[in-house]
VONUKE-652730 format. One record per atom (N, C-alpha, C): residue number from 1; residue in three letters; atom name; x, y, z. Coordinates in nm, 2 decimals, always signed. Example, Ala and Ser with C-alpha at 12.3 -4.5 7.8 and 13.67 -1.06 7.14 Angstrom:
<pt><seq>1</seq><type>ALA</type><atom>N</atom><east>+1.32</east><north>-0.57</north><up>+0.78</up></pt>
<pt><seq>1</seq><type>ALA</type><atom>CA</atom><east>+1.23</east><north>-0.45</north><up>+0.78</up></pt>
<pt><seq>1</seq><type>ALA</type><atom>C</atom><east>+1.32</east><north>-0.33</north><up>+0.78</up></pt>
<pt><seq>2</seq><type>SER</type><atom>N</atom><east>+1.28</east><north>-0.22</north><up>+0.71</up></pt>
<pt><seq>2</seq><type>SER</type><atom>CA</atom><east>+1.37</east><north>-0.11</north><up>+0.71</up></pt>
<pt><seq>2</seq><type>SER</type><atom>C</atom><east>+1.29</east><north>+0.00</north><up>+0.79</up></pt>
//
This chain:
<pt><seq>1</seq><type>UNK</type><atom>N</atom><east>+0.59</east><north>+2.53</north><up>-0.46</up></pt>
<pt><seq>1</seq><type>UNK</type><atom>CA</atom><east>+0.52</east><north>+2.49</north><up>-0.58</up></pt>
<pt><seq>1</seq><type>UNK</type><atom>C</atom><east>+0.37</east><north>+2.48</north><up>-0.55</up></pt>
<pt><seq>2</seq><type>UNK</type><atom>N</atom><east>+0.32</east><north>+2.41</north><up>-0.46</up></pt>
<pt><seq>2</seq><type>UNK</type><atom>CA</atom><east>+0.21</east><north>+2.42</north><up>-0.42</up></pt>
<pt><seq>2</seq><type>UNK</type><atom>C</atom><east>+0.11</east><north>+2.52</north><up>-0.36</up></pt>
<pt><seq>3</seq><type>UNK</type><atom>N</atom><east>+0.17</east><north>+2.62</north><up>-0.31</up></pt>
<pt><seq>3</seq><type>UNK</type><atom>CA</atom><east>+0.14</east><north>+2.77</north><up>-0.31</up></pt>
<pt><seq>3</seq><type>UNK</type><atom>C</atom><east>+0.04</east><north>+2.79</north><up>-0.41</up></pt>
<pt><seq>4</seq><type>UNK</type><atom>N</atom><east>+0.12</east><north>+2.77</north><up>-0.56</up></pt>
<pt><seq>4</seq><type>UNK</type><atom>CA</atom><east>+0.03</east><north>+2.85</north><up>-0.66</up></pt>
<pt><seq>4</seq><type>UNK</type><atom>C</atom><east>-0.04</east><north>+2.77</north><up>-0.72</up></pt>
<pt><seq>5</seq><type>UNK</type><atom>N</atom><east>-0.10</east><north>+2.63</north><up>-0.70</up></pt>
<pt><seq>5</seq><type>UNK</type><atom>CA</atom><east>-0.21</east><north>+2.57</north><up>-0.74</up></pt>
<pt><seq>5</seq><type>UNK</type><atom>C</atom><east>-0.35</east><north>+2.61</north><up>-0.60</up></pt>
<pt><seq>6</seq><type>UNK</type><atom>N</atom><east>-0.41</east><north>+2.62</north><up>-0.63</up></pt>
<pt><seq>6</seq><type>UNK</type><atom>CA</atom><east>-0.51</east><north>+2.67</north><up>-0.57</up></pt>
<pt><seq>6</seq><type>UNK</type><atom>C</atom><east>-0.62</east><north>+2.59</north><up>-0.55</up></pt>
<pt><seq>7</seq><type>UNK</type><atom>N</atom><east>-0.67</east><north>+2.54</north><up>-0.66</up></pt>
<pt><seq>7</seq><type>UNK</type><atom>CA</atom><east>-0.78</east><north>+2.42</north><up>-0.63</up></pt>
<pt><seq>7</seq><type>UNK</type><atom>C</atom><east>-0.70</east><north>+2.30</north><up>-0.74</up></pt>
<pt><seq>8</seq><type>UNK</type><atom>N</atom><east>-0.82</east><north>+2.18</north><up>-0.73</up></pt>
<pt><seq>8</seq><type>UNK</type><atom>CA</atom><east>-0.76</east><north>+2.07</north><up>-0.77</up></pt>
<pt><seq>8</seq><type>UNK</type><atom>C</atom><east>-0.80</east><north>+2.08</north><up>-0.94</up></pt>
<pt><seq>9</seq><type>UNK</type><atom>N</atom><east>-0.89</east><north>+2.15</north><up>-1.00</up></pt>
<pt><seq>9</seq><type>UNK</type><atom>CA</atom><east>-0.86</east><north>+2.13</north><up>-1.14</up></pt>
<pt><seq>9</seq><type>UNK</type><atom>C</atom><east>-0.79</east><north>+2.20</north><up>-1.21</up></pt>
<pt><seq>10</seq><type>UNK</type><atom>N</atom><east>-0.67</east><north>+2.25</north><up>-1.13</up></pt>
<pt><seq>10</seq><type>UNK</type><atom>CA</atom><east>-0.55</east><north>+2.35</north><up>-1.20</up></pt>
<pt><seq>10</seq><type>UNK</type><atom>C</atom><east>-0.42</east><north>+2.22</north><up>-1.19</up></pt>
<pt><seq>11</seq><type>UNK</type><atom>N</atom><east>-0.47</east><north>+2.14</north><up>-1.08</up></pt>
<pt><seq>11</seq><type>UNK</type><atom>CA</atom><east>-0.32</east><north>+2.05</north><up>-1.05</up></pt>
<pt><seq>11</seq><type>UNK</type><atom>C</atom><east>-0.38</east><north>+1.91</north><up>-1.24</up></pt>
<pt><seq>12</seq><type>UNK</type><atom>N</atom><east>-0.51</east><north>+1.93</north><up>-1.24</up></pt>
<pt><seq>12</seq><type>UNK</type><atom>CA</atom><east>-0.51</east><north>+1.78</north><up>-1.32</up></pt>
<pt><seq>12</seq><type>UNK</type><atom>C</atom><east>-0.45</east><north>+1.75</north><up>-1.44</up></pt>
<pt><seq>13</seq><type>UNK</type><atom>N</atom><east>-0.39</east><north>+1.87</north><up>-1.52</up></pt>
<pt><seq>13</seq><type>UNK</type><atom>CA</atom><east>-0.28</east><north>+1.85</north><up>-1.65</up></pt>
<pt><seq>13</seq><type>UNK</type><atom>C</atom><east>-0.15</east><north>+1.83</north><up>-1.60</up></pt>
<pt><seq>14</seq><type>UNK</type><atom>N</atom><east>-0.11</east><north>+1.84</north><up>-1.46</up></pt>
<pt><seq>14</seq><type>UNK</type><atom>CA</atom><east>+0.00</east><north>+1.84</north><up>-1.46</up></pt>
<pt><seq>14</seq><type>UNK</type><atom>C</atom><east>+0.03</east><north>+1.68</north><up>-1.36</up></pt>
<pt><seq>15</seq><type>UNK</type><atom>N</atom><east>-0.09</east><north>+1.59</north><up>-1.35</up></pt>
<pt><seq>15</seq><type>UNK</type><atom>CA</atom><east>-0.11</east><north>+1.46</north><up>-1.32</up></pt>
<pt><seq>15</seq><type>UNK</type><atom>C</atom><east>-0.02</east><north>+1.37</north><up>-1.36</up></pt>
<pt><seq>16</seq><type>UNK</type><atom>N</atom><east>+0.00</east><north>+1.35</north><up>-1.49</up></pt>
<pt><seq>16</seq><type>UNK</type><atom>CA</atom><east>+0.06</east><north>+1.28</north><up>-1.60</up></pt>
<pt><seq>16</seq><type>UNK</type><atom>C</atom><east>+0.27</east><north>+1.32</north><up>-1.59</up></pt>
<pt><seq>17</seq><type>UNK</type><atom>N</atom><east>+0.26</east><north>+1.42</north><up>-1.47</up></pt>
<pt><seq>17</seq><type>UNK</type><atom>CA</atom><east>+0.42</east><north>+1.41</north><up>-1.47</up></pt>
<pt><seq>17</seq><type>UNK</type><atom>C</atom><east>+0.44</east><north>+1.42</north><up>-1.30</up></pt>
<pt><seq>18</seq><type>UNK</type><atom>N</atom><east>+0.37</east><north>+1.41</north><up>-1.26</up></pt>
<pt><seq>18</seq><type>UNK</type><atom>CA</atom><east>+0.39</east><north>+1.33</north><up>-1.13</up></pt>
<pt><seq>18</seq><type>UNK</type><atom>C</atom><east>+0.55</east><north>+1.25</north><up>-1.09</up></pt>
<pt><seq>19</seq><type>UNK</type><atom>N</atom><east>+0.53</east><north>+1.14</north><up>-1.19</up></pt>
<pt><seq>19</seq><type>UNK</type><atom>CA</atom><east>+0.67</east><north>+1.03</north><up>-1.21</up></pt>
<pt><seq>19</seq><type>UNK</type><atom>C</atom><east>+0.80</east><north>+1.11</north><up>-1.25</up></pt>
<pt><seq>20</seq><type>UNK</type><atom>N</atom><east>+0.77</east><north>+1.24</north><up>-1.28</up></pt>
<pt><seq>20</seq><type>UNK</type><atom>CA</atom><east>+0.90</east><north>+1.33</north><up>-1.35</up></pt>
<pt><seq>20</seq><type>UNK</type><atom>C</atom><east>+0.92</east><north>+1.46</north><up>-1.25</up></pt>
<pt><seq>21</seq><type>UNK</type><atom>N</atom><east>+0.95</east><north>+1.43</north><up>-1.15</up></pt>
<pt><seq>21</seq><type>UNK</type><atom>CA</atom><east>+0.95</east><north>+1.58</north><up>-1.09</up></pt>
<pt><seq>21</seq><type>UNK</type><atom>C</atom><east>+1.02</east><north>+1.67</north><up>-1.14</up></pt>
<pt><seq>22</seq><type>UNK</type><atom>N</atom><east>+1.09</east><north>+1.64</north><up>-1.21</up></pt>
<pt><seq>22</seq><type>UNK</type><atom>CA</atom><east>+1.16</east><north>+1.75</north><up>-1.26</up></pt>
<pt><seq>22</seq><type>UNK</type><atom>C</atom><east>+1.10</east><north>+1.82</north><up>-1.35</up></pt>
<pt><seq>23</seq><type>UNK</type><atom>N</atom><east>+1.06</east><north>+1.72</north><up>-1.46</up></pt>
<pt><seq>23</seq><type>UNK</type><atom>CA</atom><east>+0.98</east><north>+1.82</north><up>-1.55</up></pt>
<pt><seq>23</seq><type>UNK</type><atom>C</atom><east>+0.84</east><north>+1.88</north><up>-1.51</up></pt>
<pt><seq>24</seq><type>UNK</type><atom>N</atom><east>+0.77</east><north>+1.82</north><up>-1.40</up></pt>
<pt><seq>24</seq><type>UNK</type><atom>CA</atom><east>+0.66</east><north>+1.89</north><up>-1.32</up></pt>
<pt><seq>24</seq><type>UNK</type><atom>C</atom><east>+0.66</east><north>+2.01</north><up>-1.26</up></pt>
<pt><seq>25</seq><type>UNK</type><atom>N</atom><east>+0.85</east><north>+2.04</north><up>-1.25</up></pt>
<pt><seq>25</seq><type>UNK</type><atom>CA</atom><east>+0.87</east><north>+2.17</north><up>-1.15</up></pt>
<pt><seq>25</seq><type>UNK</type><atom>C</atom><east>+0.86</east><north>+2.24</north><up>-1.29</up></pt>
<pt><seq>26</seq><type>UNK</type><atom>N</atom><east>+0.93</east><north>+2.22</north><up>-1.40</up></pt>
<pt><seq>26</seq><type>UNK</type><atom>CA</atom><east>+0.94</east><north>+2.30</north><up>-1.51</up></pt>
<pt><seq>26</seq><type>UNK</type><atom>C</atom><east>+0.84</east><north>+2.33</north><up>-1.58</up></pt>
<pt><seq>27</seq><type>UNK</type><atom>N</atom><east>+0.71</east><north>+2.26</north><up>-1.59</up></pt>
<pt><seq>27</seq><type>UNK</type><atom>CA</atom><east>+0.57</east><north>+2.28</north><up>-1.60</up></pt>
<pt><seq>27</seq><type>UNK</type><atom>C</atom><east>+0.53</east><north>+2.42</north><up>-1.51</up></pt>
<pt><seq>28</seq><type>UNK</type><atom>N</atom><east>+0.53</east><north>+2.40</north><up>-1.40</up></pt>
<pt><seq>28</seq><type>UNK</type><atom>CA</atom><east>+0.46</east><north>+2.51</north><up>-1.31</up></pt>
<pt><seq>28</seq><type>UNK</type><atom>C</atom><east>+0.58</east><north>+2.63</north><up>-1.36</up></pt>
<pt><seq>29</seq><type>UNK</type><atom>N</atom><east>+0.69</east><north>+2.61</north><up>-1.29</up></pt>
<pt><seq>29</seq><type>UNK</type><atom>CA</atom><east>+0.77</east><north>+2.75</north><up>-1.33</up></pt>
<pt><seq>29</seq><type>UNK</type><atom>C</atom><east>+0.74</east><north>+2.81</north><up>-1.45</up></pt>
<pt><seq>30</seq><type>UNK</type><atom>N</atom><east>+0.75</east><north>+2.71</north><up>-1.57</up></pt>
<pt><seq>30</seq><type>UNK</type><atom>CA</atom><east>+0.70</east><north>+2.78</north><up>-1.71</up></pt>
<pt><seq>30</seq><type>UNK</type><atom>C</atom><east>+0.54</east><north>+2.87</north><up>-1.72</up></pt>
<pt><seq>31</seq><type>UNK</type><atom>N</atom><east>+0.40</east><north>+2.82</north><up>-1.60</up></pt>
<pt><seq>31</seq><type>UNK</type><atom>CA</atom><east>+0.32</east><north>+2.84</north><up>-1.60</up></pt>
<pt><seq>31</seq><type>UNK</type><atom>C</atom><east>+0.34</east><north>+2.99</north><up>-1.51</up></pt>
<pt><seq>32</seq><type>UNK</type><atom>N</atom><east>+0.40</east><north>+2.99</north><up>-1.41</up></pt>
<pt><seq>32</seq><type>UNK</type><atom>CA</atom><east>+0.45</east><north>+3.10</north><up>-1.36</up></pt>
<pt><seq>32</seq><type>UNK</type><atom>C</atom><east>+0.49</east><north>+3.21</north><up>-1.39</up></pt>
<pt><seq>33</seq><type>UNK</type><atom>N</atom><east>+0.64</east><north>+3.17</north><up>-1.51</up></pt>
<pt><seq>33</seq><type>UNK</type><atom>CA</atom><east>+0.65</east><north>+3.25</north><up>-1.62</up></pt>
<pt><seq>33</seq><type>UNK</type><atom>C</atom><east>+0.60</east><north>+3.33</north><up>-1.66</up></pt>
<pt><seq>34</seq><type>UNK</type><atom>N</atom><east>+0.46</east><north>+3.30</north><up>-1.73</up></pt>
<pt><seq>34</seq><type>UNK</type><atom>CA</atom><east>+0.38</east><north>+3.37</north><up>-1.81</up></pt>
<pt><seq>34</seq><type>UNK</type><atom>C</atom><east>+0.26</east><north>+3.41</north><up>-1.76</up></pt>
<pt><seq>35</seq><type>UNK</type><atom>N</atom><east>+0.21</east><north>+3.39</north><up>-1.68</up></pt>
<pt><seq>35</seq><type>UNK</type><atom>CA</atom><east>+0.11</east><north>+3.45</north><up>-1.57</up></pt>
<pt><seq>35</seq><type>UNK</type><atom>C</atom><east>+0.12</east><north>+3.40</north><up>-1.44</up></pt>
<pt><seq>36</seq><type>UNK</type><atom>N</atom><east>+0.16</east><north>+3.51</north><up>-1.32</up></pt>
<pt><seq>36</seq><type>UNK</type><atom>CA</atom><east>+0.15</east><north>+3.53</north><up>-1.18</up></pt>
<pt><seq>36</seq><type>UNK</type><atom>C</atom><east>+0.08</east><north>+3.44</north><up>-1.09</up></pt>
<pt><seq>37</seq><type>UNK</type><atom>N</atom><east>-0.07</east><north>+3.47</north><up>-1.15</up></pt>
<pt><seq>37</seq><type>UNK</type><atom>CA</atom><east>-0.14</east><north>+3.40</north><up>-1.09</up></pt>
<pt><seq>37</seq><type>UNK</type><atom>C</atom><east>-0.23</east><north>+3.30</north><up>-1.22</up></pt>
<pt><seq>38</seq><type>UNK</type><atom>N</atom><east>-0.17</east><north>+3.19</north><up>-1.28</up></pt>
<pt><seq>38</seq><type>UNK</type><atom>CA</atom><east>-0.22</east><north>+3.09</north><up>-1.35</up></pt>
<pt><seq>38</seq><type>UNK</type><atom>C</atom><east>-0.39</east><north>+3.01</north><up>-1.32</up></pt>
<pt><seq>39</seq><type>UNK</type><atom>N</atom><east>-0.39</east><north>+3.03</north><up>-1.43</up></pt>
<pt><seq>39</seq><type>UNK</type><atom>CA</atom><east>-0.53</east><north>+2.93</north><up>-1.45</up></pt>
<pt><seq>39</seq><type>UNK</type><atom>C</atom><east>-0.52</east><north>+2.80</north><up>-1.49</up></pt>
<pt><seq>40</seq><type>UNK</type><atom>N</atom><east>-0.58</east><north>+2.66</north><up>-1.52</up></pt>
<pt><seq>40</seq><type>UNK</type><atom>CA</atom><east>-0.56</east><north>+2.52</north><up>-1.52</up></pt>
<pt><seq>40</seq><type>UNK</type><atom>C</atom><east>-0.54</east><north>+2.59</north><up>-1.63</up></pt>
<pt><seq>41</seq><type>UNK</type><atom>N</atom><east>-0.59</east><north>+2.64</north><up>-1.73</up></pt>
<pt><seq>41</seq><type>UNK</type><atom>CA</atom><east>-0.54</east><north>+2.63</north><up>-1.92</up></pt>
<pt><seq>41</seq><type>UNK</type><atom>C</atom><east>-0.41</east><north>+2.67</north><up>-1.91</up></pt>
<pt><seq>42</seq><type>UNK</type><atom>N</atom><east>-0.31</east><north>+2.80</north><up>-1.83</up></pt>
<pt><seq>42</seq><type>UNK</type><atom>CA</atom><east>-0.19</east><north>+2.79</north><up>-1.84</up></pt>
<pt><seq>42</seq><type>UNK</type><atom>C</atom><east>-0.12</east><north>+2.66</north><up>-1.75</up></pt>
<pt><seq>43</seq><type>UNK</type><atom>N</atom><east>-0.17</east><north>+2.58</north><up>-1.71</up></pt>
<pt><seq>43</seq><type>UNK</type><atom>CA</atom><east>-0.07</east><north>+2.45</north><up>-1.63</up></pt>
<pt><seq>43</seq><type>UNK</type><atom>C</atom><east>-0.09</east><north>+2.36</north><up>-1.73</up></pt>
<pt><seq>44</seq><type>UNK</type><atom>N</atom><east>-0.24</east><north>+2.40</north><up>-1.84</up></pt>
<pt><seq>44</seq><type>UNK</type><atom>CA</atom><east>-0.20</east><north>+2.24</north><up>-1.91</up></pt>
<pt><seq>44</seq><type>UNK</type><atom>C</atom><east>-0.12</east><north>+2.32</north><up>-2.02</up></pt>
<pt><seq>45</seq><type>UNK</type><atom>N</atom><east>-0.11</east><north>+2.41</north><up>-2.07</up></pt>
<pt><seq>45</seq><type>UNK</type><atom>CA</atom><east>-0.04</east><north>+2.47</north><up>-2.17</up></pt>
<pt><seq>45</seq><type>UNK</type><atom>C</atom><east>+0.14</east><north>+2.45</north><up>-2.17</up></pt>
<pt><seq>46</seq><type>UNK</type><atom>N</atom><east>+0.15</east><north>+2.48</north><up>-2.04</up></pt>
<pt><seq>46</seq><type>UNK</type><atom>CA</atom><east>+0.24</east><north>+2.45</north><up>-1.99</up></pt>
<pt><seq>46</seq><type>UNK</type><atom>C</atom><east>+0.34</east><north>+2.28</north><up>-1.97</up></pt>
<pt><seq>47</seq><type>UNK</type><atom>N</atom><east>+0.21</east><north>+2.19</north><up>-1.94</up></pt>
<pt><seq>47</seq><type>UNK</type><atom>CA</atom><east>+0.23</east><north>+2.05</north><up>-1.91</up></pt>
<pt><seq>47</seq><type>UNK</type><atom>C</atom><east>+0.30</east><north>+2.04</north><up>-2.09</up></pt>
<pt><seq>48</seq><type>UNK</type><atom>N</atom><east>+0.16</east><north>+2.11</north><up>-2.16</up></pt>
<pt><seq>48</seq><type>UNK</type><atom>CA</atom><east>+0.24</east><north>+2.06</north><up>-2.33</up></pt>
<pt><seq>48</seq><type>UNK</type><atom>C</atom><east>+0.36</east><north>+2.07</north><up>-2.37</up></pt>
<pt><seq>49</seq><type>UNK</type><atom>N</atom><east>+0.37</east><north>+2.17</north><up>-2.31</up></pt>
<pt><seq>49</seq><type>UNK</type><atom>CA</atom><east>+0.52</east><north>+2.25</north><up>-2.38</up></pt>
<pt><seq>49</seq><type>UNK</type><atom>C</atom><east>+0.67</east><north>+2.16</north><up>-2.33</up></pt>
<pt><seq>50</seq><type>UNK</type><atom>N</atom><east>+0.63</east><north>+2.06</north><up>-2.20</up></pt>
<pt><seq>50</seq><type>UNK</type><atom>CA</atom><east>+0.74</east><north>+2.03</north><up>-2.14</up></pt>
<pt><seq>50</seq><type>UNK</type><atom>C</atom><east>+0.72</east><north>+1.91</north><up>-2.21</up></pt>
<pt><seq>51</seq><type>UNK</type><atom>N</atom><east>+0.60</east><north>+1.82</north><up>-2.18</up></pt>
<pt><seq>51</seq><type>UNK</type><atom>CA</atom><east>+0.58</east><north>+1.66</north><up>-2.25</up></pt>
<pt><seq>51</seq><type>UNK</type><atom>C</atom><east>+0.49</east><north>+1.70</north><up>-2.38</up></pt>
<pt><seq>52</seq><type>UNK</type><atom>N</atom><east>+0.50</east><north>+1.73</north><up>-2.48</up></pt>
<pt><seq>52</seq><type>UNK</type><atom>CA</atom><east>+0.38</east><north>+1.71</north><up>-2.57</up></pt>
<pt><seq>52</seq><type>UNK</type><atom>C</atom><east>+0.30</east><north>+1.54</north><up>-2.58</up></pt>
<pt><seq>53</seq><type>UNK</type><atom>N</atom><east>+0.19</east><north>+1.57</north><up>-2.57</up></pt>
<pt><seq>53</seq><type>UNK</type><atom>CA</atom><east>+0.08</east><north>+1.43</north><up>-2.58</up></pt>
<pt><seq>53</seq><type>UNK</type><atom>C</atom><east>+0.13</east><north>+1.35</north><up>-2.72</up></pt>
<pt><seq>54</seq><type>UNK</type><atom>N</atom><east>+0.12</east><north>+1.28</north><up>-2.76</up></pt>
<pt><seq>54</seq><type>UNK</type><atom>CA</atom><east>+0.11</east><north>+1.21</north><up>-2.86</up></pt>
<pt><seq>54</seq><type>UNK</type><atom>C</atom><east>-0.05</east><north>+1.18</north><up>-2.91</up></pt>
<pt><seq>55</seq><type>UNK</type><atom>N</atom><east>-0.11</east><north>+1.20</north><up>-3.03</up></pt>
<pt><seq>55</seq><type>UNK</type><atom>CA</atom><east>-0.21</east><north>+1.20</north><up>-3.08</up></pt>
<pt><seq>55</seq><type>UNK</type><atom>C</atom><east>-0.28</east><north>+1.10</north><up>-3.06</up></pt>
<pt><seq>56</seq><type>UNK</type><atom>N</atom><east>-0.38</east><north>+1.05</north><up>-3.02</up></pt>
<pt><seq>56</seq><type>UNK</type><atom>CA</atom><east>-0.44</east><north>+0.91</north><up>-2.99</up></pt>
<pt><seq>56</seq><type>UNK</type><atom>C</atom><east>-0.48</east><north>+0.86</north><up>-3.11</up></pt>
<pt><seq>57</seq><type>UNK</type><atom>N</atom><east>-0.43</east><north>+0.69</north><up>-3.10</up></pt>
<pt><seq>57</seq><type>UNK</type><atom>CA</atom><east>-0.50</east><north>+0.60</north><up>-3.25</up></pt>
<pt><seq>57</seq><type>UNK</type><atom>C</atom><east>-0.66</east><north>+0.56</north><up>-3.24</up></pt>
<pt><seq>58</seq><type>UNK</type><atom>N</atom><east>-0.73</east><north>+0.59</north><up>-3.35</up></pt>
<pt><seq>58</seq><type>UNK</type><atom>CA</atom><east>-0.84</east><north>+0.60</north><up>-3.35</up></pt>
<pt><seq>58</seq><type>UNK</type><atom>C</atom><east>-0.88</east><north>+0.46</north><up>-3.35</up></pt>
<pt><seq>59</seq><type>UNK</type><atom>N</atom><east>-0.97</east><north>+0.36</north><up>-3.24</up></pt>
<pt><seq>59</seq><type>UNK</type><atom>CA</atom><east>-0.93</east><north>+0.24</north><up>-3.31</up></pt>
<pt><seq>59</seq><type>UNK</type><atom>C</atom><east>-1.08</east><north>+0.17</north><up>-3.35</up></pt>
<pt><seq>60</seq><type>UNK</type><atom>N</atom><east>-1.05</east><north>+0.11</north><up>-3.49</up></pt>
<pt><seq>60</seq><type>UNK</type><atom>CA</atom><east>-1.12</east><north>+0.05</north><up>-3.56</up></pt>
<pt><seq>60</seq><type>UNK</type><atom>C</atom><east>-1.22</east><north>-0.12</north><up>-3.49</up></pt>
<pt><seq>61</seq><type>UNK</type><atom>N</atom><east>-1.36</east><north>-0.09</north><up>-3.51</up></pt>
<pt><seq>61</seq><type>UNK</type><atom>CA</atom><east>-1.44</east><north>-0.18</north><up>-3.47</up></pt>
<pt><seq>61</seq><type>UNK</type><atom>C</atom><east>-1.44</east><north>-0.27</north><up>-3.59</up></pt>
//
């Protein structure tokens, strides 16, 4: 898996699943998937598709 990260701002969307290896392996394989040699926007594309983010609350002053 580490093979195909290359530098460190291709690893930083896929930070947030660290605690889930599993779904971190399914992140990159899914990034793999769909292009060979991946850029950070297919790892975070990828990170979405396994965990979608939840919208942040805007918060009132």
């Amino acid at each position: 898996m580490g093979g195909h990260i290359k530098n460190e701002r291709q690893a930083r969307p896929l930070l947030r699943l660290v605690l889930e290896p599993e779904k971190l392996f399914a992140a990159v394989s899914l990034a793999l998937k769909d292009n060979p040699s991946p850029s950070e926007s297919d790892f975070a594309a990828a990170a979405k598709k396994v965990v979608p983010q939840l919208p942040r609350k805007k918060q009132s002053i």
